[in-house]
C-alpha positions as CSV (number, residue, x, y, z in Angstrom):
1,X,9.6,15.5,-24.1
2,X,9.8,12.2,-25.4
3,X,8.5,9.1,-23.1
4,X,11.0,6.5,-23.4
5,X,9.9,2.9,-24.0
6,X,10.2,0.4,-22.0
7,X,12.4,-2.6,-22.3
8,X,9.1,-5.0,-21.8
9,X,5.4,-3.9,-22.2
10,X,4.9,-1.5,-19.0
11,X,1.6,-3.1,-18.7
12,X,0.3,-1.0,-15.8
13,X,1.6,2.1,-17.0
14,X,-1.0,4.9,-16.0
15,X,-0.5,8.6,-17.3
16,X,0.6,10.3,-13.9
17,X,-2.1,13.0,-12.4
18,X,-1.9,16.2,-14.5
19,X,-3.5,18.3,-12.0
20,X,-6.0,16.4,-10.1
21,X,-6.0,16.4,-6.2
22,X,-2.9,14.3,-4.8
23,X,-5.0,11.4,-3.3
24,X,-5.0,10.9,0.9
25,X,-3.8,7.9,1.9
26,X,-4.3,6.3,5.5
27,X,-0.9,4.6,6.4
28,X,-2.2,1.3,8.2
29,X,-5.7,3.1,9.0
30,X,-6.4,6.0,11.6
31,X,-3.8,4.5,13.7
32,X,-3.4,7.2,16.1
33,X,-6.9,6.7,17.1
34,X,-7.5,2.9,16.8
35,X,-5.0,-0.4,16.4
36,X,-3.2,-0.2,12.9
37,X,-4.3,-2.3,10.6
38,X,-7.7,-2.9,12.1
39,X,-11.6,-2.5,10.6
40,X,-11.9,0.0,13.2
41,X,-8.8,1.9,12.3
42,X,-9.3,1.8,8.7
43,X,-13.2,2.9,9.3
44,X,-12.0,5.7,11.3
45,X,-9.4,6.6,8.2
46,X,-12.3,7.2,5.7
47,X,-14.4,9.3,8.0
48,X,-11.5,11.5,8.3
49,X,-11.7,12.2,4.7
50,X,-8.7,9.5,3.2
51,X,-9.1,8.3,0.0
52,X,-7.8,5.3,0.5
53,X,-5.9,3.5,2.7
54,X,-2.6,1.4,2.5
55,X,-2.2,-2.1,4.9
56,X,0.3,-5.2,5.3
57,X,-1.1,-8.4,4.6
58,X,0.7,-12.0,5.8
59,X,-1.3,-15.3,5.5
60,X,-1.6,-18.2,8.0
61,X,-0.7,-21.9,8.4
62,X,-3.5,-23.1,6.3
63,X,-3.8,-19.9,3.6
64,X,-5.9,-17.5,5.1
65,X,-4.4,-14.1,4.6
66,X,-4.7,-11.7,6.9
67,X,-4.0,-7.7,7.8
68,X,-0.9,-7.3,10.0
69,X,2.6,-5.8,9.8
70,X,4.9,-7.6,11.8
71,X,5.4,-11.4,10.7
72,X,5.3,-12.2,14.8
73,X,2.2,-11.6,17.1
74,X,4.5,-10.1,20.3
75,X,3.3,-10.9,23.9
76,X,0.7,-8.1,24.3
77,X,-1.2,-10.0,21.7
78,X,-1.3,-13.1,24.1
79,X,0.7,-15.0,21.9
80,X,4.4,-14.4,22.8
81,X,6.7,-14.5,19.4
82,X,4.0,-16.9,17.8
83,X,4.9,-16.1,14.1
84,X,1.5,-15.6,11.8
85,X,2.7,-18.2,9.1
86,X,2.9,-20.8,12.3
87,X,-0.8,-20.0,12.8
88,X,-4.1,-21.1,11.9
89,X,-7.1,-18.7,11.3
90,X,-9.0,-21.0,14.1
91,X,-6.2,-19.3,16.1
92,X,-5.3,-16.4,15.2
93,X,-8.5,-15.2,14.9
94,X,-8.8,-15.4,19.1
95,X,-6.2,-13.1,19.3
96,X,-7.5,-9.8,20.5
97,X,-5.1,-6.4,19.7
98,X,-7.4,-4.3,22.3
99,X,-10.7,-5.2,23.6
100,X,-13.2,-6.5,21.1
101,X,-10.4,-5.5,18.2
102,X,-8.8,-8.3,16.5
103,X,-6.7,-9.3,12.9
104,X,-8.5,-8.8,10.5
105,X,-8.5,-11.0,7.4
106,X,-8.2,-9.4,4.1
107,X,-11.6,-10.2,2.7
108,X,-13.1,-8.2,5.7
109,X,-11.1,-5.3,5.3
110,X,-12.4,-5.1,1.5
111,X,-16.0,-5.9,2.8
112,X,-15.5,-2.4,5.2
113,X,-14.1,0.1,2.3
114,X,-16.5,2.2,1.1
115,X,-17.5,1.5,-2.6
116,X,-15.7,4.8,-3.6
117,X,-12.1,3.7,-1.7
118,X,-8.8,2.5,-2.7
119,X,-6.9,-0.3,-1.2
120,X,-3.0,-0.7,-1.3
121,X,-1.9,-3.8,-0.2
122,X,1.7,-4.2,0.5
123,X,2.4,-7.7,0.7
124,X,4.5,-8.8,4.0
125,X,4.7,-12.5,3.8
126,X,6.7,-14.4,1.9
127,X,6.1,-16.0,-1.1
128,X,2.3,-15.3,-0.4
129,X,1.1,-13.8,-4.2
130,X,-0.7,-16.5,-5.3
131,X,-3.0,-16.5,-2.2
132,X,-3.5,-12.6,-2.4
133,X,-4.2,-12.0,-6.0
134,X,-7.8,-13.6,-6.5
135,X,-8.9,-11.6,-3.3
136,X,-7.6,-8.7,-4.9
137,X,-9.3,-9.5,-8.2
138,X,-12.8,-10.4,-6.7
139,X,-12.6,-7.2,-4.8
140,X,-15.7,-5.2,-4.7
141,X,-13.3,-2.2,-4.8
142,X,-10.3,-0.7,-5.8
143,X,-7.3,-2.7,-4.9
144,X,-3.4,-2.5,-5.8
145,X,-0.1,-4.1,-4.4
146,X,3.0,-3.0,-3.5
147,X,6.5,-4.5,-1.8
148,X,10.4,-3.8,-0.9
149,X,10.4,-7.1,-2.2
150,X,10.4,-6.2,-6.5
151,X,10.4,-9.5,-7.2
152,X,7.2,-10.9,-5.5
153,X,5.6,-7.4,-7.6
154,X,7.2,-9.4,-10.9
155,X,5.4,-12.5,-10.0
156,X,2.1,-10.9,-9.1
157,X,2.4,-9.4,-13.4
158,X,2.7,-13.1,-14.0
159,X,-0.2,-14.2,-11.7
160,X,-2.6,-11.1,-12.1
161,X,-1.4,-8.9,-14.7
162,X,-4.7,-6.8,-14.4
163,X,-3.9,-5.9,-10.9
164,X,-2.2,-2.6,-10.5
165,X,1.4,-2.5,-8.7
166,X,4.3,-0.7,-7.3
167,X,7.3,-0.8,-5.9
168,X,8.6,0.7,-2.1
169,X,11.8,2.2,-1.9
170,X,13.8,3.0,1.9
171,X,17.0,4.4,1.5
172,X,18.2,4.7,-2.2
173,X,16.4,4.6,-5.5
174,X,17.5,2.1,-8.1
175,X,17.7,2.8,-11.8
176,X,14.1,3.2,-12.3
177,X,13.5,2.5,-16.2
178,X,14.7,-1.4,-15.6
179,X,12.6,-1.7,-12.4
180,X,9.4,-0.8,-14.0
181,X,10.1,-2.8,-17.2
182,X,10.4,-6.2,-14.9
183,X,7.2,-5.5,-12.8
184,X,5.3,-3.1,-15.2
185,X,4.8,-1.2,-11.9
186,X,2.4,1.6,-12.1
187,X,3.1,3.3,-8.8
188,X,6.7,4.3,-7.4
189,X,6.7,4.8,-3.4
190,X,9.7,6.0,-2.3
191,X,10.5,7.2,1.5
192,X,8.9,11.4,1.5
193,X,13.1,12.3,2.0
194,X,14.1,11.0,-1.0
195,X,11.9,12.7,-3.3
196,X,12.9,15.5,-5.5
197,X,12.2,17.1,-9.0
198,X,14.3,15.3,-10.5
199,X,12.9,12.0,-9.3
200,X,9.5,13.0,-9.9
201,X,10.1,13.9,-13.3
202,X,11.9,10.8,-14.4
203,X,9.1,8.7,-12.7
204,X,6.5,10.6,-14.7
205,X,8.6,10.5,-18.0
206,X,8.4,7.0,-17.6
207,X,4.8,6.8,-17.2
208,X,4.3,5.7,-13.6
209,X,2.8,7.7,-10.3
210,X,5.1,8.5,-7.5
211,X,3.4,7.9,-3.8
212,X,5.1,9.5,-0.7
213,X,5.6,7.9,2.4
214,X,5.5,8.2,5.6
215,X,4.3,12.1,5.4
216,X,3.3,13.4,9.1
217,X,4.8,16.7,8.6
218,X,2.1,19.4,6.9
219,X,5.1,21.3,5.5
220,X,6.5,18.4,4.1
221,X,2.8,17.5,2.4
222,X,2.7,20.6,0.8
223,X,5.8,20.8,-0.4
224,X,5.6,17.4,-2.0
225,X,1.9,18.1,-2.9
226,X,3.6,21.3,-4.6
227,X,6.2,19.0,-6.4
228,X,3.8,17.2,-7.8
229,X,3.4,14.0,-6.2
230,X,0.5,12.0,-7.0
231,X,-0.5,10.5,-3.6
232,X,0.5,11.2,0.0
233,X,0.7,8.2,3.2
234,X,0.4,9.0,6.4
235,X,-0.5,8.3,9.5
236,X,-3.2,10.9,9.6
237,X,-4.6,12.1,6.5
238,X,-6.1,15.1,8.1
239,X,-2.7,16.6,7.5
240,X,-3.4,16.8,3.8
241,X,-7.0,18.5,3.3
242,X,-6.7,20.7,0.7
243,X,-3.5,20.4,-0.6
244,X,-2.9,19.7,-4.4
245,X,-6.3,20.9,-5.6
């Protein structure tokens, strides 16, 4: 079958898998075992065998962006509603999620994965790009981004075209062919219920990778796995050993 082309260069355009193992993917770290979104958590992930991992980042008062996923620190954080953009690192960083566990900042989270290790950042603030791509672009490691918000994936192309991205889908799937060609996406991560064979197909005609999320179900991995999805998130990524081989 033909691959159509795309209205504008599809810049991160990847040939989908083909065969190789569906890759694991930690959804906000071990977090059944440790705070989500922590160093412990997301150390914990890759010792369970994950491939990679998948966080929220939001940045603070004076730039410093950090790995959390709700824009407000709630009251068992010892801040009560104190949003994260209101904050400086000097104080958020005294904010402890469970004993000796705090918020990590981005840069540490990179500095934990091992060499081998993918990170997905989905970007949770807003407006926050410009302060998230040259961390992503220094990184040591594997790094992409990812966002319900398409157009903060558009700007990213403009900022850091070399940095892979993709775009998070809920409820309903757009037309796909004009959303990659505006933010040359390379990955498609729709919700694990609203993937079929004709979505995957489509997706992979059009060059880019389809990711499922959130997959807690081991049925539902190895259906998906069967599909052919290219990557599976969840919150334990034990649930996928050996599926997709």
């Amino acid at each position: 079958m033909e691959v159509p082309v795309l209205a504008v260069a599809a810049d991160n355009i990847q040939v989908p898998r083909q065969g190789k193992p569906v890759q694991r993917i930690a959804h906000r770290g071990a977090k059944r075992e440790f705070p989500e979104n922590t160093i412990p958590a997301f150390r914990r992930a890759f010792e369970r065998g994950a491939d990679a991992v998948e966080l929220d980042v939001h940045a603070t008062r004076d730039g410093v962006v950090v790995v959390h996923h709700d824009e407000v620190l709630h009251a068992a954080a010892g801040l009560p509603s104190a949003r994260i953009a209101d904050l400086t690192w000097a104080e958020l960083r005294t904010v402890q999620l469970a004993p000796a566990i705090g918020v990590p900042t981005l840069t540490d989270v990179i500095a934990a994965a091992p060499a081998s290790s993918t990170l997905y950042v989905e970007i949770k603030g807003a407006e926050i790009e410009s302060l998230v791509a040259p961390i992503l672009s220094r990184a040591a490691v594997a790094c992409a981004v990812h966002s319900f918000d398409h157009e903060a994936i558009a700007r990213i192309r403009g900022i850091a075209p070399g940095i892979p991205r993709g775009i998070l889908f809920e409820r309903t799937v757009p037309d796909l062919e004009s959303v990659l060609a505006r933010t040359g996406a390379r990955d498609v991560w729709p919700h694990w219920s609203l993937i079929d064979a004709p979505l995957l197909s489509r997706a992979h005609e059009l060059g880019a990778r389809v990711i499922a999320w959130t997959v807690n179900d081991r049925a539902v991995a190895a259906s998906l796995a069967a599909m052919g999805v290219d990557g599976l998130c969840g919150d334990d990524v034990r649930l996928f050993d050996d599926l997709g081989a």
